[in-house]
Structures are given as C-alpha cells and as structure tokens.
N, CA, C and O atoms as CSV, one atom per row, in Angstrom:
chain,resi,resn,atom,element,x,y,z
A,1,UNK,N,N,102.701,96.804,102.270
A,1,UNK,CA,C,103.899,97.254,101.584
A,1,UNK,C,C,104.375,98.561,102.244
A,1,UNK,O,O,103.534,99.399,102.571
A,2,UNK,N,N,105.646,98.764,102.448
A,2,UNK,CA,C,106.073,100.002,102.797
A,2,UNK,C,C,105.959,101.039,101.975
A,2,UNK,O,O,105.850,100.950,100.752
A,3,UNK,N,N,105.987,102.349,102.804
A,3,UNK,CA,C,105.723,103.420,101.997
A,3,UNK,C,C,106.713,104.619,101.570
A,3,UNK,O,O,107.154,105.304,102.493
A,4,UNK,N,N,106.984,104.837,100.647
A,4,UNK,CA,C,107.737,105.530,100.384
A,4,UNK,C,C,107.830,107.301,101.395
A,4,UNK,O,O,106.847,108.013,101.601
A,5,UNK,N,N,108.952,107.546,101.753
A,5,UNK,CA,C,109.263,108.454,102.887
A,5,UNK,C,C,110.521,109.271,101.688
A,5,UNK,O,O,111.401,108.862,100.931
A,6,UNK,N,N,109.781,111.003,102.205
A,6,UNK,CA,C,110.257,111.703,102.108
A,6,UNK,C,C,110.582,112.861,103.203
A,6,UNK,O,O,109.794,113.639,103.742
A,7,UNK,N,N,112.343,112.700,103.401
A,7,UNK,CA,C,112.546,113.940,104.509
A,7,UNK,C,C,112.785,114.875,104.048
A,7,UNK,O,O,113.618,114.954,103.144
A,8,UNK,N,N,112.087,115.962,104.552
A,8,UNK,CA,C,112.473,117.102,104.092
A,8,UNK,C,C,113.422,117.889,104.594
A,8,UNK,O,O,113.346,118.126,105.800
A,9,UNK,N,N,114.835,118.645,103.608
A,9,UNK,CA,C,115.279,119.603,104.178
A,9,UNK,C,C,115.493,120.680,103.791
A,9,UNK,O,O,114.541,120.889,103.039
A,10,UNK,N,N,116.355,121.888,103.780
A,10,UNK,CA,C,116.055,122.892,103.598
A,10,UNK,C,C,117.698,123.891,103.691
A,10,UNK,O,O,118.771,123.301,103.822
A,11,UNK,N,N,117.626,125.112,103.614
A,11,UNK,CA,C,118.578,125.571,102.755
A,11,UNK,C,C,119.017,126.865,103.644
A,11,UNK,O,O,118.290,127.423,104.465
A,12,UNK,N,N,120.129,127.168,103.369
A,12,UNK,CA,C,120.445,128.548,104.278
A,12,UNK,C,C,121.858,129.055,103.660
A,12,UNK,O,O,122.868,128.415,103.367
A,13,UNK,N,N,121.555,130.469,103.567
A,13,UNK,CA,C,122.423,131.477,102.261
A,13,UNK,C,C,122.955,132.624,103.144
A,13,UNK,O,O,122.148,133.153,103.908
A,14,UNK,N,N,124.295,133.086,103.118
A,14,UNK,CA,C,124.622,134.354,103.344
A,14,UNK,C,C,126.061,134.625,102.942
A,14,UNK,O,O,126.756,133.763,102.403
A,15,UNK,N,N,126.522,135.954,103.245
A,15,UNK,CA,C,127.790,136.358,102.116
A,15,UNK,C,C,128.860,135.212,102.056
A,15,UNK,O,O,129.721,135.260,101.177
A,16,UNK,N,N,128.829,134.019,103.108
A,16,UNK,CA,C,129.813,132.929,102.887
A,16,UNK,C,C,129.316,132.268,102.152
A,16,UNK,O,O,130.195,131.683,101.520
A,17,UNK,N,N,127.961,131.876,101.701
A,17,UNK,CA,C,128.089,130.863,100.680
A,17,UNK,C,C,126.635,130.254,101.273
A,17,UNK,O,O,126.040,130.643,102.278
A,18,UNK,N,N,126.265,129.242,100.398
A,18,UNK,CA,C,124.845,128.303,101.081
A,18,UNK,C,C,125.389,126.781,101.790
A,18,UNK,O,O,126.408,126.104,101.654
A,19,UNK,N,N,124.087,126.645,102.636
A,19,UNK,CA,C,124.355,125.209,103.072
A,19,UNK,C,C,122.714,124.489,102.577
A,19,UNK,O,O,121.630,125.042,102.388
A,20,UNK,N,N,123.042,123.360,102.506
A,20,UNK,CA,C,121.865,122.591,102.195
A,20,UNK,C,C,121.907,121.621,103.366
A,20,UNK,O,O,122.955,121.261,103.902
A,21,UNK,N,N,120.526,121.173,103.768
A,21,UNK,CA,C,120.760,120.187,105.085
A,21,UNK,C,C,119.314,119.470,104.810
A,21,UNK,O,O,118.303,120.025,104.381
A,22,UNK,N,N,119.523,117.703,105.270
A,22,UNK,CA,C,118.527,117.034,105.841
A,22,UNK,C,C,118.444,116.902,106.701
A,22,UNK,O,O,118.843,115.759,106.924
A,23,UNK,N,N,118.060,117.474,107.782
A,23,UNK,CA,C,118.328,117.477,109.403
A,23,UNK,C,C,117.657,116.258,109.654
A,23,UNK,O,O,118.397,115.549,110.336
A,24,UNK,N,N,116.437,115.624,109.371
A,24,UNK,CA,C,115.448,114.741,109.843
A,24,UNK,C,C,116.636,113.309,109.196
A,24,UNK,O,O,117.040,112.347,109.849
A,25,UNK,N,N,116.924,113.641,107.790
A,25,UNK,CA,C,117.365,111.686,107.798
A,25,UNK,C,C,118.507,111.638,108.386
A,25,UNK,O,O,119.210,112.640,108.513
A,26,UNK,N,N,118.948,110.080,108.962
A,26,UNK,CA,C,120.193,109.708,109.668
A,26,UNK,C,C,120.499,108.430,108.737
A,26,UNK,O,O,119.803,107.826,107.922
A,27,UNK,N,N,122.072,108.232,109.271
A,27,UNK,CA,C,122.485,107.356,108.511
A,27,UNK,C,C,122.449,106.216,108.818
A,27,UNK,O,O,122.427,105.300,107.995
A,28,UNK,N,N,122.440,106.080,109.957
A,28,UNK,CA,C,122.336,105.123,110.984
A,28,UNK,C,C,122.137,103.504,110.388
A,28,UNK,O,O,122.608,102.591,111.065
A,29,UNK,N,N,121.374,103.172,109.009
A,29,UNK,CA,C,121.160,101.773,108.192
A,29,UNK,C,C,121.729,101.617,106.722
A,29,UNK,O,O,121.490,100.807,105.826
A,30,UNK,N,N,122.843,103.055,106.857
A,30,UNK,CA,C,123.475,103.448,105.601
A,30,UNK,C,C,124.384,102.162,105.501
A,30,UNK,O,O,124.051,101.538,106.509
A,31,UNK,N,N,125.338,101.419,104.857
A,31,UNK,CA,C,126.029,100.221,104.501
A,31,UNK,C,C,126.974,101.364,103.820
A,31,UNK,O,O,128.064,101.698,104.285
A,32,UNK,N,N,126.349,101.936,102.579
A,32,UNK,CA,C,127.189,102.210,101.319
A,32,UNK,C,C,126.525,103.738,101.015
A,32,UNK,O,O,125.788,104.353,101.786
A,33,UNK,N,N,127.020,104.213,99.587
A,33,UNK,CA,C,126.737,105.145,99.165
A,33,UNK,C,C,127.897,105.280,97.518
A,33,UNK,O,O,129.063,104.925,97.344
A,34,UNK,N,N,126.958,105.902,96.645
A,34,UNK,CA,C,127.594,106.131,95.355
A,34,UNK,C,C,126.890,107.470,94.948
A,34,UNK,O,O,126.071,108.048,95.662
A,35,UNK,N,N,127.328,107.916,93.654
A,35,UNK,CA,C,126.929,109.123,93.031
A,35,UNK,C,C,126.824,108.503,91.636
A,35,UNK,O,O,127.570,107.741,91.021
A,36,UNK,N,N,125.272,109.268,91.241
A,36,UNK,CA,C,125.390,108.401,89.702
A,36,UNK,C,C,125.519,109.862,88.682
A,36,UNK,O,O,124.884,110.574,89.460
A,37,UNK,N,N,125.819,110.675,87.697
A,37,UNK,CA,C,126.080,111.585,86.635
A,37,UNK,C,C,125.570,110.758,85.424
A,37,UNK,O,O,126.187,109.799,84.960
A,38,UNK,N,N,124.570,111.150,85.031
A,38,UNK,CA,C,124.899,110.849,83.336
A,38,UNK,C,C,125.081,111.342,82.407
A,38,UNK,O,O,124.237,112.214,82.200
A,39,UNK,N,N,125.708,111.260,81.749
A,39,UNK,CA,C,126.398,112.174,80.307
A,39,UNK,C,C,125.600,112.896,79.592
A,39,UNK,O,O,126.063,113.873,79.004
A,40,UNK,N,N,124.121,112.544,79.481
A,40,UNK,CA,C,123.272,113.746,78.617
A,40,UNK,C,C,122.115,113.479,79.779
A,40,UNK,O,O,122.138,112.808,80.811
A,41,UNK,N,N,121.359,114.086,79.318
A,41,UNK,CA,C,119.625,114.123,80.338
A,41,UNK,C,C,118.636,113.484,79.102
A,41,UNK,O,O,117.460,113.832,78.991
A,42,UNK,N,N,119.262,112.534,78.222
A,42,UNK,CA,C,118.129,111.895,77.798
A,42,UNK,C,C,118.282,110.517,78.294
A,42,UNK,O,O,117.371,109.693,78.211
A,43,UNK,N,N,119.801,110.186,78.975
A,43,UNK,CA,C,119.958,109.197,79.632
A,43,UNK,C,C,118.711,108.643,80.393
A,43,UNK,O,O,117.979,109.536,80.819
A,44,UNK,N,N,118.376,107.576,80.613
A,44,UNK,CA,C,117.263,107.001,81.400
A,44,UNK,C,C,118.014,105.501,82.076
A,44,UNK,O,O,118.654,104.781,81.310
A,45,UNK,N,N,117.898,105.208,83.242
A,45,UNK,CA,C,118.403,104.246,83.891
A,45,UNK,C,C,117.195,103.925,84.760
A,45,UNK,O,O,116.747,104.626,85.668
A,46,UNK,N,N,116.758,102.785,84.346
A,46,UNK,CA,C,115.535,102.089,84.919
A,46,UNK,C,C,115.311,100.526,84.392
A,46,UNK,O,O,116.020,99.887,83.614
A,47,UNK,N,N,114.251,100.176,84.986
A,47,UNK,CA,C,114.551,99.795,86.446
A,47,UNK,C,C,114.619,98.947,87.040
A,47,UNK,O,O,114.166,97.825,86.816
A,48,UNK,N,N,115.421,99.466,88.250
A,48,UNK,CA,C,116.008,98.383,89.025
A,48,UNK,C,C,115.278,98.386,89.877
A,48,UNK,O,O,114.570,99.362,90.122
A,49,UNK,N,N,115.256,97.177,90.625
A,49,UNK,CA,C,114.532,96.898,91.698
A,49,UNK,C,C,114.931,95.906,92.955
A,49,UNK,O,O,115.946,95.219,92.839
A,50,UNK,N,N,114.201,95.835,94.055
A,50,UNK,CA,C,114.680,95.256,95.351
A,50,UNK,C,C,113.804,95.042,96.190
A,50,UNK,O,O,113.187,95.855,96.879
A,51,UNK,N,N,113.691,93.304,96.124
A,51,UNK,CA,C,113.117,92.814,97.292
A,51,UNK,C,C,113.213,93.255,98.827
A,51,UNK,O,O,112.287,93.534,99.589
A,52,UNK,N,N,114.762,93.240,99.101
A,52,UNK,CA,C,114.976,93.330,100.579
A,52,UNK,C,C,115.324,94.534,100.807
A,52,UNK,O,O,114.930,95.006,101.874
A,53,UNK,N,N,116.331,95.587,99.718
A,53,UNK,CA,C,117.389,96.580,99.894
A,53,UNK,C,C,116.536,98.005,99.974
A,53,UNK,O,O,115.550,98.198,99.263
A,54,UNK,N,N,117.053,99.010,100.959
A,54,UNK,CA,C,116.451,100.429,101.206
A,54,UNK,C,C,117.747,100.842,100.284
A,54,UNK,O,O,118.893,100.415,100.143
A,55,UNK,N,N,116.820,102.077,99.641
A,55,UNK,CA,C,117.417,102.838,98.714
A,55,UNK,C,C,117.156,104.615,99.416
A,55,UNK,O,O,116.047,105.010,99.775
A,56,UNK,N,N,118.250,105.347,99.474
A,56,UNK,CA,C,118.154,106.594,100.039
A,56,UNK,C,C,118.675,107.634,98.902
A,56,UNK,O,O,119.817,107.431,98.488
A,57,UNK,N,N,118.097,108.507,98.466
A,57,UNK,CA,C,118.303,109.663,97.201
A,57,UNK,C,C,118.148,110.736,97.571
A,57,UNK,O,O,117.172,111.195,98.165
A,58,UNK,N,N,119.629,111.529,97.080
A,58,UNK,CA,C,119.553,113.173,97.459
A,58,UNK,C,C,120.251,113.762,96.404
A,58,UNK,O,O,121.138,113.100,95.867
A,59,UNK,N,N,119.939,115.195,95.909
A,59,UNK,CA,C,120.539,115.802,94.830
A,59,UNK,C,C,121.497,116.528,95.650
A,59,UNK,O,O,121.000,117.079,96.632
A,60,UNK,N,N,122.584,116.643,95.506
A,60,UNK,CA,C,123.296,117.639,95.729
A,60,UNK,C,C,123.749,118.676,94.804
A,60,UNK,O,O,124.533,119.588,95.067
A,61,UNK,N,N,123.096,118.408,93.555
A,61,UNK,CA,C,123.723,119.408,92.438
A,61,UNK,C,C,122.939,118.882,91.459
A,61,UNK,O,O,122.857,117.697,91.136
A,62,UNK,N,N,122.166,120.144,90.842
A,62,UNK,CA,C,121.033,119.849,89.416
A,62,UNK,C,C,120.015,119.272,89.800
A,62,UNK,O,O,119.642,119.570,90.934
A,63,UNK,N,N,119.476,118.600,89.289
A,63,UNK,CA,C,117.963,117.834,89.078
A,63,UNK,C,C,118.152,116.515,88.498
A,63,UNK,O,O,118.945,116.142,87.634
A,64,UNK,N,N,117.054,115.738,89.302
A,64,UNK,CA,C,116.541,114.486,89.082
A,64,UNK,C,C,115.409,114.022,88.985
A,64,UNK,O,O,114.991,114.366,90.091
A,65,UNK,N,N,114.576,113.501,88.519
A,65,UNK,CA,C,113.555,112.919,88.058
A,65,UNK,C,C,113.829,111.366,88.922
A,65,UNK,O,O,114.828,110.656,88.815
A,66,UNK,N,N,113.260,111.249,89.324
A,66,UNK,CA,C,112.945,109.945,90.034
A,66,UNK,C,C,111.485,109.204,90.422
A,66,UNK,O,O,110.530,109.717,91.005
A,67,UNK,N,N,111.619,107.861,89.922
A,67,UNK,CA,C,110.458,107.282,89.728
A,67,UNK,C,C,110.437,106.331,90.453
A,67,UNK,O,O,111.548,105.940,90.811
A,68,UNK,N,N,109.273,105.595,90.951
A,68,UNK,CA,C,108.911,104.301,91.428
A,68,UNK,C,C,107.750,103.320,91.277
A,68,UNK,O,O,106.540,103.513,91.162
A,69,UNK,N,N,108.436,102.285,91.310
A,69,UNK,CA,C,107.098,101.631,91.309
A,69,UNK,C,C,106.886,100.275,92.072
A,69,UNK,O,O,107.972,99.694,92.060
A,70,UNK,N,N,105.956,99.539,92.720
A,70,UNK,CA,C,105.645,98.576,93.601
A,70,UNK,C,C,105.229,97.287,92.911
A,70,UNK,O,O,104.145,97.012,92.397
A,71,UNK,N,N,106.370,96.535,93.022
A,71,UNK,CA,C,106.205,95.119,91.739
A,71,UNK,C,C,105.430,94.208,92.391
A,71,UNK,O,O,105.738,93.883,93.538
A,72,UNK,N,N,104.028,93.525,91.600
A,72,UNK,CA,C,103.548,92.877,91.933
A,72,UNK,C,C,103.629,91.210,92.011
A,72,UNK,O,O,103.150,90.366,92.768
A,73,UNK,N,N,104.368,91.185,90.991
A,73,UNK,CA,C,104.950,89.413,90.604
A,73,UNK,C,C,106.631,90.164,90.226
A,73,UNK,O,O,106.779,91.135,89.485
A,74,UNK,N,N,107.669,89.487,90.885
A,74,UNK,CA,C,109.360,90.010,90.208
A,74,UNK,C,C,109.675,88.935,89.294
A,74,UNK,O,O,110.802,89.136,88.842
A,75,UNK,N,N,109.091,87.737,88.769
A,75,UNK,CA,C,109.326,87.435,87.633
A,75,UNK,C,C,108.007,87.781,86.796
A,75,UNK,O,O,108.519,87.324,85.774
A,76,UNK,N,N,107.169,88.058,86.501
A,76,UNK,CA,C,106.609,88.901,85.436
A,76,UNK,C,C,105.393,89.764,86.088
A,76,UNK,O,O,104.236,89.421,86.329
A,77,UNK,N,N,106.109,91.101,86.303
A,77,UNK,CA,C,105.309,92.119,86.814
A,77,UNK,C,C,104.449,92.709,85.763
A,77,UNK,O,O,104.923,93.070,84.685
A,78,UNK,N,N,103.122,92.818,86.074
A,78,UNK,CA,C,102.112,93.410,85.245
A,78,UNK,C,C,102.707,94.634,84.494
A,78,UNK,O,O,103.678,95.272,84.900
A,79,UNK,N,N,101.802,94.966,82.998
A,79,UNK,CA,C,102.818,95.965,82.195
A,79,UNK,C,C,101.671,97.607,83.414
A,79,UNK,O,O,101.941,98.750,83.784
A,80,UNK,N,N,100.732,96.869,83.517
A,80,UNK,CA,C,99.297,97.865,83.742
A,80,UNK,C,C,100.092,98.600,85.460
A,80,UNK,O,O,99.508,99.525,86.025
A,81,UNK,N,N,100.898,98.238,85.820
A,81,UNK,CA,C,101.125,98.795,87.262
A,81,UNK,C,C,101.718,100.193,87.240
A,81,UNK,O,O,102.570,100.649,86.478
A,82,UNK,N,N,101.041,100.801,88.301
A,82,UNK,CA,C,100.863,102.770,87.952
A,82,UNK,C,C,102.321,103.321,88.665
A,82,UNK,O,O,102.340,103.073,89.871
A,83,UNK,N,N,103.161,103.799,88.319
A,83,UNK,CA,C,104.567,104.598,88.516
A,83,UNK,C,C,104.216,106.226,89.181
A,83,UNK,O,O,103.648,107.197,88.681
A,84,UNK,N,N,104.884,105.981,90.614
A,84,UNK,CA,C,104.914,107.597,90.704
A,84,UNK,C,C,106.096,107.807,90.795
A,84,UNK,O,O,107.002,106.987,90.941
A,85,UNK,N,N,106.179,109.618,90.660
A,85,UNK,CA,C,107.173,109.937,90.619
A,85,UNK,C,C,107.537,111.595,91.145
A,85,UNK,O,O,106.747,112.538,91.189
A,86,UNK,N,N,108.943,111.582,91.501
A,86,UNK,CA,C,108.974,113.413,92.225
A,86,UNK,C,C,110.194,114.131,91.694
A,86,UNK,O,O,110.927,113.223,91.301
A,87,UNK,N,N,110.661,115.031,91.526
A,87,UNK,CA,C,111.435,115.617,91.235
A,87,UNK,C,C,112.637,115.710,92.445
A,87,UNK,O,O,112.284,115.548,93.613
A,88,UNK,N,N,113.668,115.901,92.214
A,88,UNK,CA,C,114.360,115.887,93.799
A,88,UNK,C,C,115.681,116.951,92.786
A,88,UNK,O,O,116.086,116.886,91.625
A,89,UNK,N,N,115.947,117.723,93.791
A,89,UNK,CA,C,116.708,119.187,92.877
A,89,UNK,C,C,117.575,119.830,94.574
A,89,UNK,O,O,117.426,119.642,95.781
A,90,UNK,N,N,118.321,120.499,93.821
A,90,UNK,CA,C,119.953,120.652,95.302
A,90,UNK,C,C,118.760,122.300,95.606
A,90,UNK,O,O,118.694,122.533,96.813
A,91,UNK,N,N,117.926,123.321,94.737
A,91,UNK,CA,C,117.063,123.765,95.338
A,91,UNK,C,C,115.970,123.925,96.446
A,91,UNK,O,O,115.535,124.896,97.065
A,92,UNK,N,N,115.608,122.132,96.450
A,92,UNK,CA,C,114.998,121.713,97.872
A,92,UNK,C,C,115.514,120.939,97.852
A,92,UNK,O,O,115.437,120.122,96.935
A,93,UNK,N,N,116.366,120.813,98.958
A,93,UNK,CA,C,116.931,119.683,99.099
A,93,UNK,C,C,116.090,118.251,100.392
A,93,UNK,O,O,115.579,118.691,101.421
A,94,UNK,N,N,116.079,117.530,100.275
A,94,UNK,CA,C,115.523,116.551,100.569
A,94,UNK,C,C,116.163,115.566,99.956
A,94,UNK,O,O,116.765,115.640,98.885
A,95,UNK,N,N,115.891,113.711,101.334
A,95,UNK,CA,C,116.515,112.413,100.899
A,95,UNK,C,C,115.013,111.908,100.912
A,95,UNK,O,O,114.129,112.069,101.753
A,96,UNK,N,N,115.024,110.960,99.179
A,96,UNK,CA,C,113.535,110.056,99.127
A,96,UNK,C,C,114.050,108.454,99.770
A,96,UNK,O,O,115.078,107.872,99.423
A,97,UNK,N,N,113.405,108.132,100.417
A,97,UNK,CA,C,113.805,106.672,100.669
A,97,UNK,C,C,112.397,105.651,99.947
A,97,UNK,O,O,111.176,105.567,100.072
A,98,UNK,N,N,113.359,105.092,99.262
A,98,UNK,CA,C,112.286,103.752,98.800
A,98,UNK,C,C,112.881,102.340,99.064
A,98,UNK,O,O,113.943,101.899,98.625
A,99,UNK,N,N,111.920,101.682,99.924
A,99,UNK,CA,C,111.544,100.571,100.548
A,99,UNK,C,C,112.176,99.999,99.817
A,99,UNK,O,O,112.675,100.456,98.788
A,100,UNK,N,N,112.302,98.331,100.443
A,100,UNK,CA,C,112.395,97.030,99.636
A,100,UNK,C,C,110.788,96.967,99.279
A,100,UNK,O,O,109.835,97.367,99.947
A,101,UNK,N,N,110.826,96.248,97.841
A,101,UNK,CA,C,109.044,96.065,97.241
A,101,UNK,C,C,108.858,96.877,95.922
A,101,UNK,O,O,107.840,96.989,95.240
A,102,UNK,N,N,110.300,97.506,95.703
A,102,UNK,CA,C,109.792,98.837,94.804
A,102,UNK,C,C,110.802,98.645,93.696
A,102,UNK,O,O,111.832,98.069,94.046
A,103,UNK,N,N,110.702,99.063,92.250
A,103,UNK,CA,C,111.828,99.028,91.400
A,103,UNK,C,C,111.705,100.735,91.285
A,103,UNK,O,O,110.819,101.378,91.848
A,104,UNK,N,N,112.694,101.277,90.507
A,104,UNK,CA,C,112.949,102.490,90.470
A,104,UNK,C,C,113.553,103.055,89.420
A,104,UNK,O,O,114.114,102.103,88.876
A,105,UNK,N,N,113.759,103.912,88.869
A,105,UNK,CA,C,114.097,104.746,88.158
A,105,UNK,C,C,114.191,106.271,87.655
A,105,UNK,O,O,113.408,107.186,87.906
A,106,UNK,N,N,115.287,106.293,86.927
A,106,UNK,CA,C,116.114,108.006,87.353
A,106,UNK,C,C,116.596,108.801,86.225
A,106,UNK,O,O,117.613,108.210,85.860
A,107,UNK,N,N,116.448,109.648,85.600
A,107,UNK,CA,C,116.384,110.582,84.631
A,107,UNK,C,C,116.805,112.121,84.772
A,107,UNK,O,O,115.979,113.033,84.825
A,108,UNK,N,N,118.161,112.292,84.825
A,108,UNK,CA,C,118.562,114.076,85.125
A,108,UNK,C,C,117.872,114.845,83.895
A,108,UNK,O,O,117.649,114.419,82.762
A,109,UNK,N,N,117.599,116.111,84.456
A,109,UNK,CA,C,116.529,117.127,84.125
A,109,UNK,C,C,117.777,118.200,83.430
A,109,UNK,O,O,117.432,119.060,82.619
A,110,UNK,N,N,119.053,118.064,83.790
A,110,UNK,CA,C,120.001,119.569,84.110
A,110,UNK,C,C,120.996,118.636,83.522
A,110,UNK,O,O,120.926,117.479,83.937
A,111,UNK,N,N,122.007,118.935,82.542
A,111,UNK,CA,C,123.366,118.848,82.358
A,111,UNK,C,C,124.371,118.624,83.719
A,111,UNK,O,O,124.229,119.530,84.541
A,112,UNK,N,N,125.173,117.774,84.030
A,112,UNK,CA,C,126.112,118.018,84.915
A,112,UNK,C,C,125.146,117.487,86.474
A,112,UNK,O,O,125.754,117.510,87.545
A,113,UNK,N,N,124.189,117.199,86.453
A,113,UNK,CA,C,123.529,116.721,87.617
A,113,UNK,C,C,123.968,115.439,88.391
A,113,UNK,O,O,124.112,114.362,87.813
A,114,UNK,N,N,124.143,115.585,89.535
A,114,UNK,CA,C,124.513,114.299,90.697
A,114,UNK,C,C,123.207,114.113,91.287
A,114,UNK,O,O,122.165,114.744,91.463
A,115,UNK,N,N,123.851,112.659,91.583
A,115,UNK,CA,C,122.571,111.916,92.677
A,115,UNK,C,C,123.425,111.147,93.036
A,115,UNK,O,O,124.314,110.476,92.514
A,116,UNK,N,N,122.852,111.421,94.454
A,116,UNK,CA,C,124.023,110.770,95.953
A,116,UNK,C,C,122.716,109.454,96.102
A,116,UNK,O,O,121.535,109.638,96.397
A,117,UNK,N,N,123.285,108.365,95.843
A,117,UNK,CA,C,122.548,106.618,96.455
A,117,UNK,C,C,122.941,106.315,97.976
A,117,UNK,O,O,124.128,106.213,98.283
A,118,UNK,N,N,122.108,106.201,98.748
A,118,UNK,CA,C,122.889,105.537,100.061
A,118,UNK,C,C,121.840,103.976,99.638
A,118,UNK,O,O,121.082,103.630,98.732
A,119,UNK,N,N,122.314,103.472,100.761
A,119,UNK,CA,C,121.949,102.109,100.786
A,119,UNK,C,C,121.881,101.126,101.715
A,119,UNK,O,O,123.042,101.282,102.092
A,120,UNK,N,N,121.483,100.236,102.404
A,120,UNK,CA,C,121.151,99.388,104.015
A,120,UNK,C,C,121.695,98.025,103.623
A,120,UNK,O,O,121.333,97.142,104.400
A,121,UNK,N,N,122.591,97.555,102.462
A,121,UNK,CA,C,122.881,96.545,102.069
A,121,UNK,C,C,124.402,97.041,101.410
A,121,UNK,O,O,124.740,98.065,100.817
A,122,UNK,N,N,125.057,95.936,101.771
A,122,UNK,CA,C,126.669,96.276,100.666
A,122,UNK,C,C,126.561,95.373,99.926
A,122,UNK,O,O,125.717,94.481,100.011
A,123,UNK,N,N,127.750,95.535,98.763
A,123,UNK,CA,C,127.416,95.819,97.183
A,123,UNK,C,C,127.309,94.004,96.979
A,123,UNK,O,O,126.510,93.503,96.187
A,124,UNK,N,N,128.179,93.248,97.770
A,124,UNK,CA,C,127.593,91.995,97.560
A,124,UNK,C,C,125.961,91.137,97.860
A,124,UNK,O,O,125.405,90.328,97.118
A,125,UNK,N,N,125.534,91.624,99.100
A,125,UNK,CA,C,124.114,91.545,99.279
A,125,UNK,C,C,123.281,92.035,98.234
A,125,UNK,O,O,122.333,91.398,97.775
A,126,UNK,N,N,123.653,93.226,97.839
A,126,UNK,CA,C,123.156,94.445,96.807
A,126,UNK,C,C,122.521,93.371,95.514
A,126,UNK,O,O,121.410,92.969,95.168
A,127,UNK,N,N,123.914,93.200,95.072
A,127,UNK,CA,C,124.256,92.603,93.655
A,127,UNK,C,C,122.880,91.346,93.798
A,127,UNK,O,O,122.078,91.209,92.875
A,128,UNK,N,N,122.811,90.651,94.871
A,128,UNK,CA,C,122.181,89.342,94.767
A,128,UNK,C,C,120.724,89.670,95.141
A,128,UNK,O,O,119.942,88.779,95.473
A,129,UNK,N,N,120.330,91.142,95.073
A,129,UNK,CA,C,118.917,91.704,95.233
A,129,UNK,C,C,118.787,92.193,94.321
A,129,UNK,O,O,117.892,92.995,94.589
A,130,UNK,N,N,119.129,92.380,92.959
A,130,UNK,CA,C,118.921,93.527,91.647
A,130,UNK,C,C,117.955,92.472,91.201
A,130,UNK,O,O,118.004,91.253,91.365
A,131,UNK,N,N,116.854,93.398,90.457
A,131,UNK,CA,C,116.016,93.048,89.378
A,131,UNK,C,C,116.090,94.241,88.253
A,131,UNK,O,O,116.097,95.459,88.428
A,132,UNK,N,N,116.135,93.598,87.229
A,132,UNK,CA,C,115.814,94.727,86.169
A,132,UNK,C,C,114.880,94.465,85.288
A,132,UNK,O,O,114.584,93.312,84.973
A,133,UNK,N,N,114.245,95.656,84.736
A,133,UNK,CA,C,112.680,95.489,83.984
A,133,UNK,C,C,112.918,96.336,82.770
A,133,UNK,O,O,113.783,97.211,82.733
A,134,UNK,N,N,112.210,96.073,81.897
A,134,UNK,CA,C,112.276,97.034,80.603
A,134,UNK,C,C,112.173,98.526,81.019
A,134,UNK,O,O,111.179,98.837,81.675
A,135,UNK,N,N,113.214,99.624,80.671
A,135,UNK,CA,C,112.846,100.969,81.136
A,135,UNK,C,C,111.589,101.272,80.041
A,135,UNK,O,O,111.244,102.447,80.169
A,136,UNK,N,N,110.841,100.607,79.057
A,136,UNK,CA,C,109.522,101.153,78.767
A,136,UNK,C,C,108.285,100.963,79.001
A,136,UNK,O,O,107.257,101.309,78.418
A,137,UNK,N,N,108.611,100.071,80.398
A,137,UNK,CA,C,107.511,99.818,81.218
A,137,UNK,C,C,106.869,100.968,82.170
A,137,UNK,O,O,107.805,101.338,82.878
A,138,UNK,N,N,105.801,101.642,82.486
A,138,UNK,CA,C,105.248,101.634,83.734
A,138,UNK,C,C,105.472,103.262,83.793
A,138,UNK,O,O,104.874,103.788,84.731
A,139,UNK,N,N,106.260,104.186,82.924
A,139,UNK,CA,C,106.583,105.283,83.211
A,139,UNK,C,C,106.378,105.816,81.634
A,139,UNK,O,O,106.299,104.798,80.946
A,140,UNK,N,N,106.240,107.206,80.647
A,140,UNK,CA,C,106.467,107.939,79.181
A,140,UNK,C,C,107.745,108.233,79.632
A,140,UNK,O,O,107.425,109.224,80.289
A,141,UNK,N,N,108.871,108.152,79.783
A,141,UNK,CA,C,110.145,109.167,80.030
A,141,UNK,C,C,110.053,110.426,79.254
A,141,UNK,O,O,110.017,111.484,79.882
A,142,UNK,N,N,110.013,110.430,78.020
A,142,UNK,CA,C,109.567,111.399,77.239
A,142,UNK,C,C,109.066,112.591,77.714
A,142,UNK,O,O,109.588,113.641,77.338
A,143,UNK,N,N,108.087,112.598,78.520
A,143,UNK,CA,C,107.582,113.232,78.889
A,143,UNK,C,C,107.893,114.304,79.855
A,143,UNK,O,O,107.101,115.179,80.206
A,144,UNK,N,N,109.089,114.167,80.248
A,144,UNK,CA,C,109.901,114.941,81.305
A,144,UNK,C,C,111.089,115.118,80.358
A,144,UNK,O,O,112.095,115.720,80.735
C-alpha cells in the first residue's frame, strides 16, 4: 500500500508581509483543485475514500485536522481499522498527499479556516471513485 507523504514547507516574514511556500510539492499530476470552509468547527466531513484517486491538502488559512485511514474490504471495511491523523495549519505550512487505498477525513480546528484539495483525477473520474463510510467509524472526532 502506498504511503502517505508529507512535504514540508515553510514560511518567510518581513515589513512587506509573509509568504508561505511548498517548495518540494509540484503540480505536475494536479487535474483539479477546490477549497473546502465549513461553517462551524464542529462540522466533520468524513469519509471519503479512493481506490485509484491522489488527494493533495494544504491550509492556507486556520487549521485542519485531517485524518486517514487504509480500507481493508470497500464494501465492508472492518469497524477495528486504526486512523491516523495530523494537524495541517497556514503556521507550518505543508501539502499531505494521500494515496489511492485510503478514505479520509477533515475537521477545522479555527473559525473561518480553508483547505486547498488538489487532485490527479477530474471531477468525472473523481465522482466514479468516491466511497463513503460512517464518519463514526475509525476516528473520536470529539476529541479534537
């Protein structure tokens, strides 16, 4: 199974203002890209998942909670399968890429928070790769 990849990037401040940069990721298998906001931070959107499709995540503003997990059967994935998960914030900025193999899910930490989606599939390929699973599987949301 592929492994989940994190690039790291990093930040630079002076009397004009800051820049945030991923120097290491390229776009190069990008197709698409969206921004998701949700209206409160108890919002929870989970999860979706993808056989074939790369998923690319970056904060550009606030905090995100982002989770994953590696489905073992996609018509009835064990409840027992272990979820990790990282914080991703416009403070460090960094893009997480998760594989095809993985479902996922996303939870803002901050009022007013974005998350930039890129993606290696367009929205019709996309559409005919979604799985969705109970968001009270595999993760407490609560807990964050």
């Amino acid at each position: 199974m592929p492994e989940i990849k994190m690039y790291e990037g990093g930040a630079y401040a002076d009397e004009r203002g800051r820049i945030s940069f991923v120097n290491d990721f390229t776009f190069k298998e990008v197709k698409r890209c969206y921004h998701i906001m949700h209206s409160h931070t108890e919002t929870i959107r989970a999860w979706q998942g993808h056989r074939i499709e790369h998923k690319y995540f970056f904060v550009p503003h606030g905090k995100f909670l982002l989770a994953w997990v590696c489905i073992d059967d996609w018509n009835t994935p064990s409840v027992h399968l272990k979820a990790s998960h990282s914080i991703l914030s416009e403070n460090e900025p960094c893009v997480l890429c998760i594989p095809p193999g993985y479902a996922n899910g996303i939870k803002a930490l901050m009022p007013g928070s974005v998350l930039s989606v890129y993606s290696d599939l367009d929205l019709a390929a996309s559409e005919n790769d979604r799985w969705s699973f109970d968001q009270s599987l595999w993760l407490d949301w609560s807990l964050f």
